[in-house]
C-alpha positions in Angstrom: 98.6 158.2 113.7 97.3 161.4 114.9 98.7 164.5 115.5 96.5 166.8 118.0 97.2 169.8 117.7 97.0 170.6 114.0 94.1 167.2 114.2 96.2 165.5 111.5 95.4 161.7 110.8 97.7 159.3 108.6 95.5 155.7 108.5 96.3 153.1 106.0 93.5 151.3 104.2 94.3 147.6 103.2 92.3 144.9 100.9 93.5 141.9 99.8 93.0 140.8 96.1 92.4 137.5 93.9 95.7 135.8 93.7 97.8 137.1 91.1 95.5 140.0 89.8 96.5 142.3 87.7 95.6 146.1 89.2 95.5 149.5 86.6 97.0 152.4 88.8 95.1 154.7 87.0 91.8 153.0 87.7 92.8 152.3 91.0 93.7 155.8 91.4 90.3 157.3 89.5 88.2 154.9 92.1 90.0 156.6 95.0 89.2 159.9 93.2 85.4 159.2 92.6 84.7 157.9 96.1 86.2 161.3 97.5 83.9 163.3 95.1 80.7 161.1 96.2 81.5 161.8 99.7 82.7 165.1 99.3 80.6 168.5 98.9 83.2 169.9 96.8 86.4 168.5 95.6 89.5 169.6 93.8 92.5 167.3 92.7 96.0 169.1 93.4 98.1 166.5 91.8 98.3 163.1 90.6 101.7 161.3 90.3 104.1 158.6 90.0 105.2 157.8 93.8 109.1 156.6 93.7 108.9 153.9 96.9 111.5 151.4 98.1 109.0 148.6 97.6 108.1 149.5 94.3 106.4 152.6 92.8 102.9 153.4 93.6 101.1 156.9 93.2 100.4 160.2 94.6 96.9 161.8 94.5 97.2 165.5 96.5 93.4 167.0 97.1 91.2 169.4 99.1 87.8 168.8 99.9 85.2 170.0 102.4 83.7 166.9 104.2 80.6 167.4 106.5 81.6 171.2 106.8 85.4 170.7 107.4 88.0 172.5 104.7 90.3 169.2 104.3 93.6 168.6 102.4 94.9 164.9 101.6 97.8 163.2 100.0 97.2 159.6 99.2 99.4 157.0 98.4 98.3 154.0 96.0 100.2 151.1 96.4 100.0 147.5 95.4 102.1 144.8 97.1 101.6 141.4 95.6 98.1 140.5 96.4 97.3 143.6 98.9 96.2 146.7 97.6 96.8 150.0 100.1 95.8 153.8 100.3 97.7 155.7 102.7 96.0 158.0 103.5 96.9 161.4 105.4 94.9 164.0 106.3 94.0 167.6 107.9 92.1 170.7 107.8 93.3 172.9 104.6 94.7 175.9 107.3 96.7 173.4 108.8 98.1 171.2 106.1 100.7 173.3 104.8 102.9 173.2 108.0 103.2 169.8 107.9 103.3 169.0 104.2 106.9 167.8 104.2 106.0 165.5 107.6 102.8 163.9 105.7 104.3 163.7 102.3 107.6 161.5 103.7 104.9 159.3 105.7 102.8 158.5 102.4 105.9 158.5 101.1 107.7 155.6 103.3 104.9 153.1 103.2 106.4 149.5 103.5 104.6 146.0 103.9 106.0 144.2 107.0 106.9 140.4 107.0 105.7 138.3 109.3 108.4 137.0 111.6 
């Protein structure tokens, strides 16, 4: 999903896991955290939190980080659904983001798995 104007992106990020594995949120969530650092020229966490979700909880991570020259503000949502882990993952620049904080937040928010019909 894009959004042109303000050049907001929302993309989901999906790997499936071992059978029955067993996945830490908080690791999970500090390996999200660590590859944004590594990739980032300067990072600051916002937040970090349980995410309430219809599917099950997952969690929150609410950042800023500049990125090859570009002020950038995320929320990312960590979820695990049986053997698929996902990062949703919205984003856009930091004098943007706050006009569509409530829009981004209740897509990261919403994240459901789909079944196969």
């Amino acid at each position: 999903l894009v959004k042109a104007e303000i050049d907001a992106h929302v993309l989901v990020i999906g790997e499936h896991l071992p059978p029955h594995s067993r996945v830490d949120m908080d690791r999970f969530a500090n390996t999200v955290i660590a590859n944004t650092r590594h990739a980032a020229s300067r990072f600051q966490l916002l937040e970090q939190r349980e995410l309430p979700n219809d599917e099950g909880d997952g969690m929150l991570l609410h950042s800023r980080a500049t990125m090859q020259g570009l002020d950038l503000e995320f929320y990312v949502g960590l979820y695990v659904r049986g053997d698929d882990a996902y990062q949703v993952v919205a984003f856009a620049p930091t004098r943007g983001f706050a006009r569509l904080r409530a829009e981004l937040l209740a897509i990261v928010s919403s994240f459901t798995v789909g079944t196969s019909a």
